[in-house]
MIMARPA-600556 format. One record per atom (N, C-alpha, C): residue number from 1; residue in one letter; atom name; x, y, z. Coordinates in nm, 4 decimals. Layout:
N
SITE, NUM, A, CA, X, Y, Z
...
// end
This chain:
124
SITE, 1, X, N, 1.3700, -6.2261, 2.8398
SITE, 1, X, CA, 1.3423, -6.0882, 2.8735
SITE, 1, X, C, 1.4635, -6.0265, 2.9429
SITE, 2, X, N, 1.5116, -5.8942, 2.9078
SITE, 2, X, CA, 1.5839, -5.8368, 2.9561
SITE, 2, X, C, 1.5970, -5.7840, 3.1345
SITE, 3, X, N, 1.6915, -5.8297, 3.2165
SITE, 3, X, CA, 1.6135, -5.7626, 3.3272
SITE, 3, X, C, 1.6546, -5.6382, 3.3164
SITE, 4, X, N, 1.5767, -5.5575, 3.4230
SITE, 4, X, CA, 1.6070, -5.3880, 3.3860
SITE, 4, X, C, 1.6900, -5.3600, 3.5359
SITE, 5, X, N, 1.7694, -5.2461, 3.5271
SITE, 5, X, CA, 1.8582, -5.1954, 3.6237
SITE, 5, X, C, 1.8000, -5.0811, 3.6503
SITE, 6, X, N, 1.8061, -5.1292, 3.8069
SITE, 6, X, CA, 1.7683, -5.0153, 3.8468
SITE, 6, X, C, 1.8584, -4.9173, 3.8776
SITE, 7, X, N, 1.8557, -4.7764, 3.8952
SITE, 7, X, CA, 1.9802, -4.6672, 3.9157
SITE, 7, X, C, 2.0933, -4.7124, 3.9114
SITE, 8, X, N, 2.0844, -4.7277, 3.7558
SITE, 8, X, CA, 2.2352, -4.7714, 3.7328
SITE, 8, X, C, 2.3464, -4.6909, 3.7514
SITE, 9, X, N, 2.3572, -4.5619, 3.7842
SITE, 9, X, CA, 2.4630, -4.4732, 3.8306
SITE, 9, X, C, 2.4414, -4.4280, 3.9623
SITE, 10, X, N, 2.4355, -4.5150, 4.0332
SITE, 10, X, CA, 2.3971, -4.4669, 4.1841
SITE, 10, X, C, 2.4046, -4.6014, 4.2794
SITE, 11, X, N, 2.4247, -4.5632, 4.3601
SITE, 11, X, CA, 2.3819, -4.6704, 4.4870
SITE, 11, X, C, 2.3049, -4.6652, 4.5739
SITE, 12, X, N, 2.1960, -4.7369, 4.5600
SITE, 12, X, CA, 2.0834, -4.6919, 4.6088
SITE, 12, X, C, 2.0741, -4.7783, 4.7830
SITE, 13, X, N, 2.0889, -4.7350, 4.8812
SITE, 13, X, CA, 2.1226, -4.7554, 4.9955
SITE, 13, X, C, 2.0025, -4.7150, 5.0649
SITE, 14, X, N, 1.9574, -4.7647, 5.2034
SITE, 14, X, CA, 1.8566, -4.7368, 5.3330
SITE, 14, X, C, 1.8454, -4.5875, 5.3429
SITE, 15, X, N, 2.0133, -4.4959, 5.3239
SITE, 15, X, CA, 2.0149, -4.3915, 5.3225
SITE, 15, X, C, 1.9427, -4.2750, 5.2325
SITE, 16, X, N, 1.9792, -4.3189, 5.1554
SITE, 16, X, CA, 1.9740, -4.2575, 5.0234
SITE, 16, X, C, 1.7964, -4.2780, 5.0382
SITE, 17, X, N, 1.7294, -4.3764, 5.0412
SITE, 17, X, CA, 1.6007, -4.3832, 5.0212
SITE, 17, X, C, 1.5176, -4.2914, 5.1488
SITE, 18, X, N, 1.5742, -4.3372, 5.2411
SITE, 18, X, CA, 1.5251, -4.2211, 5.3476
SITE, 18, X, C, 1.5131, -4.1171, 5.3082
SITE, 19, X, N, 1.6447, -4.0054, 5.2255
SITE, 19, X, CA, 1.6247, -3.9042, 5.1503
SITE, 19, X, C, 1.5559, -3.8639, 5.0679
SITE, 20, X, N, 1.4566, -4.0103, 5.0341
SITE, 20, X, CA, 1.4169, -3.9328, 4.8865
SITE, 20, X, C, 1.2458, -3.9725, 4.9049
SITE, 21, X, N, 1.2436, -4.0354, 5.0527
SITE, 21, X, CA, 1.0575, -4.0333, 5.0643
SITE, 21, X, C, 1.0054, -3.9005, 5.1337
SITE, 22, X, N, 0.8495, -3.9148, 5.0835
SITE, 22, X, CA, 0.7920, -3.7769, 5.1327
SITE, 22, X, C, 0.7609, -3.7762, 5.2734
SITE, 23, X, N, 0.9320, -3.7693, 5.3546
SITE, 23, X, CA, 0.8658, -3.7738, 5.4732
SITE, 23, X, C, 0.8949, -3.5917, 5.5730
SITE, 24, X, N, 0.8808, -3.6053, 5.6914
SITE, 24, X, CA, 0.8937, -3.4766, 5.7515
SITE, 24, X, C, 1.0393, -3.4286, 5.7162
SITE, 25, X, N, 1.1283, -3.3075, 5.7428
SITE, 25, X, CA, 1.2852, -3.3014, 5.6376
SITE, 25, X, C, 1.2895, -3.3489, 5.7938
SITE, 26, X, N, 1.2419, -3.2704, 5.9372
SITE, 26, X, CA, 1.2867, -3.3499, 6.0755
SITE, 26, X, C, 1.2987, -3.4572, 6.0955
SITE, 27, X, N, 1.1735, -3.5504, 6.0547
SITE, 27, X, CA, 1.2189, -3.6694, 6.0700
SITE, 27, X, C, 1.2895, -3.7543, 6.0500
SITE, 28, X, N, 1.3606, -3.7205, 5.9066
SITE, 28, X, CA, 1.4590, -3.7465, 5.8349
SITE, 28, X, C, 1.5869, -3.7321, 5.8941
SITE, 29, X, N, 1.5996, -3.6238, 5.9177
SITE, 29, X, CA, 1.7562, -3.5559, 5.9959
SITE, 29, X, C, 1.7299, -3.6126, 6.1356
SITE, 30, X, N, 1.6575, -3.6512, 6.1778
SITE, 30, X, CA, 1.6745, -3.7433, 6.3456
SITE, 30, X, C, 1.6748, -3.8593, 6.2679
SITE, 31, X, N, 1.6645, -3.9070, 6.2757
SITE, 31, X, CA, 1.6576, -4.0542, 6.1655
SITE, 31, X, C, 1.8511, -4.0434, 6.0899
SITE, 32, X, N, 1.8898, -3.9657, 5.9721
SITE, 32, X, CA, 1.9955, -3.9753, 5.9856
SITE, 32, X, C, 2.1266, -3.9330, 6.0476
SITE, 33, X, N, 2.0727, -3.9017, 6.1175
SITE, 33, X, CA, 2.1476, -3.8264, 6.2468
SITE, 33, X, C, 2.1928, -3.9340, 6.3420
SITE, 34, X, N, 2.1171, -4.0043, 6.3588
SITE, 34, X, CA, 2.1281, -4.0887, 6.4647
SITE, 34, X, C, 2.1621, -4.2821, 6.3801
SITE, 35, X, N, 2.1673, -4.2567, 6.2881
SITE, 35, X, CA, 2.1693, -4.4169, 6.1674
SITE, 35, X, C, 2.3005, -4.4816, 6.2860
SITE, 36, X, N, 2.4248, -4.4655, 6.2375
SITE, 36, X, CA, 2.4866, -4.5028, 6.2708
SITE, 36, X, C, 2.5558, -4.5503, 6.3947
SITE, 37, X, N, 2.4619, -4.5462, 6.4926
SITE, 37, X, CA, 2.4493, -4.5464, 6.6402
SITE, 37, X, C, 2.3712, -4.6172, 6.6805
SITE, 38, X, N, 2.2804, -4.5988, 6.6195
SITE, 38, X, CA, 2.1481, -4.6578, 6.6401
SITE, 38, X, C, 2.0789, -4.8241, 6.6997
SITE, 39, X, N, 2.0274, -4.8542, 6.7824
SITE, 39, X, CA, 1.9961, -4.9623, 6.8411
SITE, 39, X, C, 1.9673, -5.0772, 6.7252
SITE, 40, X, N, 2.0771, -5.2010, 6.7153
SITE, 40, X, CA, 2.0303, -5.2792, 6.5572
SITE, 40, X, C, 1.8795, -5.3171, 6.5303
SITE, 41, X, N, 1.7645, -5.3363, 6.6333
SITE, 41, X, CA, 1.6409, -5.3692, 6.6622
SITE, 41, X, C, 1.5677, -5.2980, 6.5486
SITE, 42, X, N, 1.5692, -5.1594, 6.6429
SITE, 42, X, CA, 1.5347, -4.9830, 6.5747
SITE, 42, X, C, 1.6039, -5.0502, 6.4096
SITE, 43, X, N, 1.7137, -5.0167, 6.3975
SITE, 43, X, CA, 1.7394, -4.9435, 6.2681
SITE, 43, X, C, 1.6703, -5.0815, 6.1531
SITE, 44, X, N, 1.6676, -5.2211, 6.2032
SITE, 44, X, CA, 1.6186, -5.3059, 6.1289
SITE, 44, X, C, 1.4691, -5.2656, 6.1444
SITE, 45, X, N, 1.3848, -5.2741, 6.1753
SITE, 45, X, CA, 1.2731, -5.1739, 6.1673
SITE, 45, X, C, 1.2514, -5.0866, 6.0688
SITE, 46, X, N, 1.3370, -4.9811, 6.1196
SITE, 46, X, CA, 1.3446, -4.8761, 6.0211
SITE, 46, X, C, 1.3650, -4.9110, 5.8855
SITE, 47, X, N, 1.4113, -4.9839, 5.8641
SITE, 47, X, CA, 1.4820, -5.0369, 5.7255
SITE, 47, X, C, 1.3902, -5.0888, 5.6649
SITE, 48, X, N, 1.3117, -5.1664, 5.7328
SITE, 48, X, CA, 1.1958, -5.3150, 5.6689
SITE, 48, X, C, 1.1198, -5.1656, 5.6587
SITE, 49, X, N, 1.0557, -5.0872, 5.7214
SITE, 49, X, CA, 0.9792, -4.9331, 5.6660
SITE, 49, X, C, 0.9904, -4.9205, 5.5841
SITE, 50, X, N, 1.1067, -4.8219, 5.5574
SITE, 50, X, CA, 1.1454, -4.7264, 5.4470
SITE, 50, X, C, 1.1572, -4.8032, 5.3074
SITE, 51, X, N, 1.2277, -4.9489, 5.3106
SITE, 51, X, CA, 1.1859, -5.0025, 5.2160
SITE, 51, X, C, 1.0542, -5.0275, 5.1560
SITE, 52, X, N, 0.9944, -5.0987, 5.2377
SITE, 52, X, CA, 0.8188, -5.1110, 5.1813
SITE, 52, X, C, 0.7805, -5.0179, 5.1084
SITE, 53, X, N, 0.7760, -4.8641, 5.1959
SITE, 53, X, CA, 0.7185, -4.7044, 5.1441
SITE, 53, X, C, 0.8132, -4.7106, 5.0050
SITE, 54, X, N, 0.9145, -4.7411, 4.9577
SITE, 54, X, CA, 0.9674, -4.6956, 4.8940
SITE, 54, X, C, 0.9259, -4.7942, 4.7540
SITE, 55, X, N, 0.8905, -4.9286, 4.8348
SITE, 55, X, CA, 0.8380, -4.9632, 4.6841
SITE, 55, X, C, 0.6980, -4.9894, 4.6415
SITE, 56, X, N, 0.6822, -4.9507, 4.7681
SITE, 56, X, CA, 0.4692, -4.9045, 4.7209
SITE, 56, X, C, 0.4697, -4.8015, 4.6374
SITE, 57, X, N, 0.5650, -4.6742, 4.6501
SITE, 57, X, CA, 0.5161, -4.5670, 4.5845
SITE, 57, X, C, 0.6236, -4.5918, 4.4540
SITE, 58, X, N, 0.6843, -4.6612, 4.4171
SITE, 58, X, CA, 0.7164, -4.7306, 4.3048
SITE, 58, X, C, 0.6208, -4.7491, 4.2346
SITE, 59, X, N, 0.5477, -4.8669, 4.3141
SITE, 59, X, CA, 0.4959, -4.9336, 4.2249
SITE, 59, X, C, 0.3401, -4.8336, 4.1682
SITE, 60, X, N, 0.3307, -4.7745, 4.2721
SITE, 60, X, CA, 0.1876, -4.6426, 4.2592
SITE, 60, X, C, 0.2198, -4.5626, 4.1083
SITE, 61, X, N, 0.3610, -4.5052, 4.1552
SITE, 61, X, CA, 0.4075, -4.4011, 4.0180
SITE, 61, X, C, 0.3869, -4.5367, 3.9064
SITE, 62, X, N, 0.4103, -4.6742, 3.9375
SITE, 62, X, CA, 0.4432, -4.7290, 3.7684
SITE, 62, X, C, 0.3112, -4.7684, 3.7470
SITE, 63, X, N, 0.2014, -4.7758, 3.8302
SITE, 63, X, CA, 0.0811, -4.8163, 3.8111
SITE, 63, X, C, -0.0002, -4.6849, 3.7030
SITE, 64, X, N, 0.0382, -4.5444, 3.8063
SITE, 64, X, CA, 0.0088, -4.3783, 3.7182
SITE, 64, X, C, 0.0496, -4.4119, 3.6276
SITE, 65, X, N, 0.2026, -4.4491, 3.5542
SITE, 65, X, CA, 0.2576, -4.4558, 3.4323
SITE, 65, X, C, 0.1473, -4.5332, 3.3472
SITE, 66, X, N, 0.1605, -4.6595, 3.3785
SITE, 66, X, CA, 0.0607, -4.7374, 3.2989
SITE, 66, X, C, -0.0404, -4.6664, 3.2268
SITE, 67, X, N, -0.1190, -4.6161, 3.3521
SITE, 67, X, CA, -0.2827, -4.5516, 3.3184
SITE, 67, X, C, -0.2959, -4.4442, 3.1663
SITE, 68, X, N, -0.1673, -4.3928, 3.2203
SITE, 68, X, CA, -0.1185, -4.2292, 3.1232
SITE, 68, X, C, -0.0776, -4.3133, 2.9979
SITE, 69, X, N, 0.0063, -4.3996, 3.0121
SITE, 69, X, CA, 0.0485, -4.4686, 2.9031
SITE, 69, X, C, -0.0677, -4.5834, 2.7873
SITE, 70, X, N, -0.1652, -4.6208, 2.8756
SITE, 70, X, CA, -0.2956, -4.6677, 2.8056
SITE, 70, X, C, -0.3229, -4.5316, 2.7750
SITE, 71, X, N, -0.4243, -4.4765, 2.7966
SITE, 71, X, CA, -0.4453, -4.3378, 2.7528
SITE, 71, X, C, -0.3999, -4.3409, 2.6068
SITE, 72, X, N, -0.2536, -4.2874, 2.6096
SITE, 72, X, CA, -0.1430, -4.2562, 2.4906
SITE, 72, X, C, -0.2032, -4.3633, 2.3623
SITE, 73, X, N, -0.1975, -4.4744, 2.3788
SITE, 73, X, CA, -0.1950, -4.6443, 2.3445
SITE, 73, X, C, -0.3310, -4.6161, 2.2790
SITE, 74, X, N, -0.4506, -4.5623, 2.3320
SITE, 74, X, CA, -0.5838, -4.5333, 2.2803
SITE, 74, X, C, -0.6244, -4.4584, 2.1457
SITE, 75, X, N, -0.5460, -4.3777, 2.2078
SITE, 75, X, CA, -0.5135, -4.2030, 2.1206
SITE, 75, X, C, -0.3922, -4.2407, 2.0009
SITE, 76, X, N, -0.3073, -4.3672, 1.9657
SITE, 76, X, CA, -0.2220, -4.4082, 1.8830
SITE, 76, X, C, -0.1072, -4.3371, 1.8969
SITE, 77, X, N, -0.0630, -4.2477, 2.0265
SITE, 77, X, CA, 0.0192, -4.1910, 2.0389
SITE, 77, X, C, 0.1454, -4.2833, 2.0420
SITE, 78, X, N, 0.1441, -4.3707, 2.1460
SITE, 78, X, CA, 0.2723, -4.4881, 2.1375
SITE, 78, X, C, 0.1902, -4.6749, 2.1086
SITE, 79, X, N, 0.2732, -4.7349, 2.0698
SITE, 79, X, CA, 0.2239, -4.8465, 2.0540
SITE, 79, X, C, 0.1999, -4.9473, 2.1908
SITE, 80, X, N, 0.1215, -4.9935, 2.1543
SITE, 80, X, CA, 0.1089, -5.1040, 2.2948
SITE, 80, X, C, 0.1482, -5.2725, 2.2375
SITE, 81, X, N, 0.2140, -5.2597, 2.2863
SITE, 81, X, CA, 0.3067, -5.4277, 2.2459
SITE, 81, X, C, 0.3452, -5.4812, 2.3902
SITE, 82, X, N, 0.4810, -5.5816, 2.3225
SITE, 82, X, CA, 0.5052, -5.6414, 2.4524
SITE, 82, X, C, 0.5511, -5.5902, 2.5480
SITE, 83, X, N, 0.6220, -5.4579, 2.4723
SITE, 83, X, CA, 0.7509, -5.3661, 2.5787
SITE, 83, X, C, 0.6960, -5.2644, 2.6382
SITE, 84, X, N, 0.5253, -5.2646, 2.6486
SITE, 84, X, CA, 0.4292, -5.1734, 2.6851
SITE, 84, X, C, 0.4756, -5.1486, 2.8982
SITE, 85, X, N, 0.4965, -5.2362, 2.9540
SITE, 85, X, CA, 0.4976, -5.2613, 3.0864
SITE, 85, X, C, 0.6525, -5.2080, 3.0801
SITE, 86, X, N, 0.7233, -5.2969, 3.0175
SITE, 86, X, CA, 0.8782, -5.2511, 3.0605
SITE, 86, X, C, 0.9074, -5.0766, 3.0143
SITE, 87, X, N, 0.8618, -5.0490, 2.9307
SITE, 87, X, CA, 0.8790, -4.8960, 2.8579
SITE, 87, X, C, 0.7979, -4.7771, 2.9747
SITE, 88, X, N, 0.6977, -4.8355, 3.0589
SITE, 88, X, CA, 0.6084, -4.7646, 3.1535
SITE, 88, X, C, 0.7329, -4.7629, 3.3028
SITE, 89, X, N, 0.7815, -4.8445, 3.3097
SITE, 89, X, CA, 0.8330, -4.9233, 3.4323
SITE, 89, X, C, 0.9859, -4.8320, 3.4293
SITE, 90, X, N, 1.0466, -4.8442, 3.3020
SITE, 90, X, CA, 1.1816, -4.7974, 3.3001
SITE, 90, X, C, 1.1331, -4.6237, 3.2638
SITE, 91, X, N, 1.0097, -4.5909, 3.2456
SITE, 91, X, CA, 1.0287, -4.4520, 3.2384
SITE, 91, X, C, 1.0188, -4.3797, 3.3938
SITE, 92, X, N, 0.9625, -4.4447, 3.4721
SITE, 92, X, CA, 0.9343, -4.4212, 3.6556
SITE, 92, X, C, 1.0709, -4.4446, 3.6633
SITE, 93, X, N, 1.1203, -4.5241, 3.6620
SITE, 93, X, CA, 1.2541, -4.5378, 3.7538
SITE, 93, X, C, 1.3538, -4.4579, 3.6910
SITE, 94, X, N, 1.3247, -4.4071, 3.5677
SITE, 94, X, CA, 1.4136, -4.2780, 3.5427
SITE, 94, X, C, 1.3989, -4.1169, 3.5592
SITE, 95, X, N, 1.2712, -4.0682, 3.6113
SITE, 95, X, CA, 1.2184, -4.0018, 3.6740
SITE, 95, X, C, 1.2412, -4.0425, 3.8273
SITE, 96, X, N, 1.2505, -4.1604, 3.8856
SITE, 96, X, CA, 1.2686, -4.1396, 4.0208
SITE, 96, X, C, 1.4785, -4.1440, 4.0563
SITE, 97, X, N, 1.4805, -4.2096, 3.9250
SITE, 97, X, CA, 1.6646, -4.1508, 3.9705
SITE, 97, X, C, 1.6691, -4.0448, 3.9532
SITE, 98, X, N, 1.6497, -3.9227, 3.8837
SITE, 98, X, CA, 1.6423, -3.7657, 3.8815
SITE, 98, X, C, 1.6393, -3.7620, 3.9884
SITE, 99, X, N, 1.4670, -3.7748, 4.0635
SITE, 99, X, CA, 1.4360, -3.7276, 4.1852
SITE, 99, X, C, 1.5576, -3.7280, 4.2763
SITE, 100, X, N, 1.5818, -3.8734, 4.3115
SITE, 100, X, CA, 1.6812, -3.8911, 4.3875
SITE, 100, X, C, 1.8236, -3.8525, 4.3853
SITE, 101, X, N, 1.8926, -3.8504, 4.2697
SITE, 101, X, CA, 1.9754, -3.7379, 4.2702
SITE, 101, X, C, 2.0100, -3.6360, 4.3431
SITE, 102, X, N, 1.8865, -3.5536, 4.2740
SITE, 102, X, CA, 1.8265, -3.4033, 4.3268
SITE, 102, X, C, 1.8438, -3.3937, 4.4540
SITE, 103, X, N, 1.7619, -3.4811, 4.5731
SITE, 103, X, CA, 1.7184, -3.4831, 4.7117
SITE, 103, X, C, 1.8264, -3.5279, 4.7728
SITE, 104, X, N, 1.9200, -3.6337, 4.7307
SITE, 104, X, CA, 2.0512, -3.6359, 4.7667
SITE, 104, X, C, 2.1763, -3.5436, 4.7381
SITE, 105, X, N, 2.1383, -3.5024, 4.6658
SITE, 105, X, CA, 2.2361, -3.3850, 4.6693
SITE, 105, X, C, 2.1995, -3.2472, 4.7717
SITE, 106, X, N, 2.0698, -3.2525, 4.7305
SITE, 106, X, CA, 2.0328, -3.1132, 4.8029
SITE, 106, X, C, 2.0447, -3.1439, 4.9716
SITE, 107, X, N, 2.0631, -3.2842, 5.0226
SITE, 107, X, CA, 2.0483, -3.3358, 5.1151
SITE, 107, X, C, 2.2021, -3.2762, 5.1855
SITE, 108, X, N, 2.2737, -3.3567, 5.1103
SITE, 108, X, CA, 2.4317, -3.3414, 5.1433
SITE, 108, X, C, 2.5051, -3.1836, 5.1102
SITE, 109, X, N, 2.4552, -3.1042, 5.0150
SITE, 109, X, CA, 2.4966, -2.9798, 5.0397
SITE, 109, X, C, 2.4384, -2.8779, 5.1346
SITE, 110, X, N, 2.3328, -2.9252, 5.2053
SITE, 110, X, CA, 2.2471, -2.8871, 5.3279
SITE, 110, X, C, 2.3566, -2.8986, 5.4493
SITE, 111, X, N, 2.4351, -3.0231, 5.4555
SITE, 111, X, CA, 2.5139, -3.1020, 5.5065
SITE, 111, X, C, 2.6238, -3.0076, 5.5613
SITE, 112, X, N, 2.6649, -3.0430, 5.4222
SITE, 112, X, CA, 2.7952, -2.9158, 5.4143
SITE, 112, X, C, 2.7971, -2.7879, 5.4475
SITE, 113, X, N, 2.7260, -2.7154, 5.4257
SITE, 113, X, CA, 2.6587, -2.5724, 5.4703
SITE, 113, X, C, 2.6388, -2.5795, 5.5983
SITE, 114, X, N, 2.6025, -2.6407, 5.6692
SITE, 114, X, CA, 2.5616, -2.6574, 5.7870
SITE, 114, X, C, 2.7339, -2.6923, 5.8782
SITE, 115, X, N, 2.8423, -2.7937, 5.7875
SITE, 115, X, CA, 2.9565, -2.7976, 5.8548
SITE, 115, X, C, 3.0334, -2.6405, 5.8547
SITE, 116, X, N, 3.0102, -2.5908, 5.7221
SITE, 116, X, CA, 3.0600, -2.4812, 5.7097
SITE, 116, X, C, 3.0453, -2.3166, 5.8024
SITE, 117, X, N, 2.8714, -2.3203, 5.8331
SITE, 117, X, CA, 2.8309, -2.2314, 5.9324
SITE, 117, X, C, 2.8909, -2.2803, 6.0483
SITE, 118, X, N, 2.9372, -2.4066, 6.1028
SITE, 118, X, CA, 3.0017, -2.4276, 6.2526
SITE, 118, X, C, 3.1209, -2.3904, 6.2241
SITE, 119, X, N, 3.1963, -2.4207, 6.1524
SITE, 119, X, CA, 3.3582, -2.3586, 6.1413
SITE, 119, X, C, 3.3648, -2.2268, 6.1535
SITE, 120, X, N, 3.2983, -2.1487, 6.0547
SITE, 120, X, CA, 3.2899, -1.9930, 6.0631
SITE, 120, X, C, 3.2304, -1.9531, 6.1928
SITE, 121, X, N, 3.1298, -1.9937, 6.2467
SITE, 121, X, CA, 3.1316, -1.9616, 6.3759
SITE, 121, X, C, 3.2270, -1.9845, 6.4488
SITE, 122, X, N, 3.2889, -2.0724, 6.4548
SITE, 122, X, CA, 3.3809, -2.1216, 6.5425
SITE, 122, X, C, 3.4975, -2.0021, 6.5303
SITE, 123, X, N, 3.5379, -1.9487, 6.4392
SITE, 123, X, CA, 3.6608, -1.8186, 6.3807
SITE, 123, X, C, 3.6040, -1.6963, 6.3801
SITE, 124, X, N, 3.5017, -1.6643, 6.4199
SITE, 124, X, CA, 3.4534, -1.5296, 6.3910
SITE, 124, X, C, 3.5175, -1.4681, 6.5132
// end
């Protein structure tokens, strides 16, 4: 069996995942605001977290996939074979690299904008 890759154009980091769960945008920005400073105790904590959340709701979206994808499988829309799990599995994790993309970008040009309003203040 093939193994499958996950975000293969990306690096998927503590960071990056912080960015991309449904959590408060505050809690987030105190959280990466403070990463790199941070007490090693705390941030290992934090880490064993954000991971878990991140692959429960993995595995939730690939469980939804499944369901939608039986469904399909019923109705003769797609076939159900062996590649039924891997074809459900690699379609979530390509919908959740979009996501993440998206939330990382929108994350870091938030970023920037935000360096940019202090400079211009700073010259006005």
């Amino acid at each position: 069996m093939q193994k499958l890759k996950l975000f293969p154009d990306m690096k998927l980091n503590t960071k990056t995942v912080i960015q991309s769960l449904p959590l408060n945008e505050d809690l987030k920005k105190n959280i990466l605001s403070k990463w790199d400073d941070m007490d090693q105790d705390l941030r290992y904590e934090i880490e064993n977290l954000v991971w878990e959340a991140y692959f429960e709701l993995e595995n939730v979206k690939v469980d939804e996939r499944l369901q939608e994808n039986f469904q399909k499988a019923k109705k003769g829309e797609i076939p159900l074979n062996e590649d039924f799990y891997k074809n459900a599995f690699q379609e979530v994790v390509l919908v959740q690299d979009q996501k993440i993309h998206e939330q990382v970008d929108s994350a870091e040009l938030a970023a920037v904008r935000q360096k940019l309003e202090l400079l211009m203040k700073d010259h006005i």
